[in-house]
N, C-alpha and C positions, 0 to 999 in steps of 0.2 A: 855664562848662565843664561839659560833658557826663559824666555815670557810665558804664558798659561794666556791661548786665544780661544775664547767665549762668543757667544753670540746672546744678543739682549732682545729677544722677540716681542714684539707689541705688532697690533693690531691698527692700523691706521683709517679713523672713523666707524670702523664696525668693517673695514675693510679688507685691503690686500696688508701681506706680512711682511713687515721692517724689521730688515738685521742687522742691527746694530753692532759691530766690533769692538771686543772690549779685550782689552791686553790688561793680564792680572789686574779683575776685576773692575776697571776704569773703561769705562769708552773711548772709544779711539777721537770719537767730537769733542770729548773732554780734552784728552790730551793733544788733540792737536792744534785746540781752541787756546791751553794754556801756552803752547809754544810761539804761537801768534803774537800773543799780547804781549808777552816776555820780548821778542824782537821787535815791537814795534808796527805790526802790522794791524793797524786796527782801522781796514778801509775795505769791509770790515773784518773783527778776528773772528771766528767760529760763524755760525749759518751754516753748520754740516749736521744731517739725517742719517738714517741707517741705508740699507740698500732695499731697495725696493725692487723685488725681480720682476713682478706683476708691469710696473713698465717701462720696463726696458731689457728685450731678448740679451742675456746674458750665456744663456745654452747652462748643461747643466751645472747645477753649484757647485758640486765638487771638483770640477774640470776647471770652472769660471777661477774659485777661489785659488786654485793652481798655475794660472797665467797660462792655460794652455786653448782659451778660447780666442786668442787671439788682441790684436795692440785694440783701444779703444781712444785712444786720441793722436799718438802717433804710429813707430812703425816699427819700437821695438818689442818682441816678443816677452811676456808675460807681464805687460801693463794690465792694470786693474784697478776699476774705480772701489777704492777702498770706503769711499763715502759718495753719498749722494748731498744734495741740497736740502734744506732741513723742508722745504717743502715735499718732498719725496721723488724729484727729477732729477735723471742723471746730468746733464746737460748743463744744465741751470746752476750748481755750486758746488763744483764733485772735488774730491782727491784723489786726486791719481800715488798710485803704488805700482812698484813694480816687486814680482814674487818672485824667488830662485829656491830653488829646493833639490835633495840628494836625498839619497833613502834615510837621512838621519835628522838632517834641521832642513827648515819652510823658514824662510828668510823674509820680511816685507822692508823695502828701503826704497830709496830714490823718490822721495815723494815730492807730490808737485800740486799746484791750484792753478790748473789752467788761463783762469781769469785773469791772474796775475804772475805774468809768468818773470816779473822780476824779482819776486820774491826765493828766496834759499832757505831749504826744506834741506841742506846738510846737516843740518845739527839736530835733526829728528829723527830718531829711530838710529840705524837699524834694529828691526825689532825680529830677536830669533824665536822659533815656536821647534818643541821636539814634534818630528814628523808623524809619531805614534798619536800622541794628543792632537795634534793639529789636524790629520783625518778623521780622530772621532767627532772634535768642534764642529767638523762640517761634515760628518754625518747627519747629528741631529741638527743643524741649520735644514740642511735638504730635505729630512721627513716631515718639514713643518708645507702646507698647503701655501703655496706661492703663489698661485693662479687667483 
């Protein structure tokens, strides 16, 4: 059974646009906040934001959100910072995702918190999206003003 991937648009200070990822209707900060706590990780659990393009060159979204922009902390191909820092830096408290995709499902798994990289992010996700829905979701992510 397939997930339904959303994006949650707000405005940060009158600012640039945070995309926040929401898998069947939950935030992805939500759910990845709850699997933290549930394992025990609370050093700390959650402190994840939406993606903030405005800083930090992602290239375009639709490409970005397909892992074909290239690895963003190591060196395997369609890594992707699924989240940013709740402060809106990618750097500063990201999750890392890696995306696979076939003309049918957009797959997100293998997730990671660099920060803490002995932490195991197996039991989270995989989260499947039908590939039809999942390029409309980031259609309209992309016609929102990034800049």
């Amino acid at each position: 059974m397939t997930q339904v991937l959303t994006f949650k648009i707000e405005y940060l200070d009158g600012g640039p646009v945070s995309l926040m990822p929401c898998i069947d209707g939950v935030t992805l900060a939500d759910l990845v906040e709850a699997f933290e706590r549930a394992n025990g990780y609370m050093d700390p659990a959650g402190g994840y934001g939406g993606i903030v393009p405005a800083y930090f060159n992602l290239g375009p979204l639709t490409s970005y959100f397909m892992g074909r922009e290239g690895p963003i902390e190591g060196d395997e191909a369609g890594e992707i910072y699924a989240l940013f820092c709740e402060c809106g830096e990618a750097g500063c408290w990201p999750l890392i995702a890696h995306v696979r995709s076939d003309d049918q499902i957009v797959t997100w798994n293998a997730f990671a918190q660099p920060h803490r990289p002995k932490r195991d992010y197996s039991g989270f996700g995989p989260f499947e999206f039908a590939r039809s829905e999942y390029d409309e979701a980031l259609a309209i992510a992309a016609s929102f003003d990034v800049e």
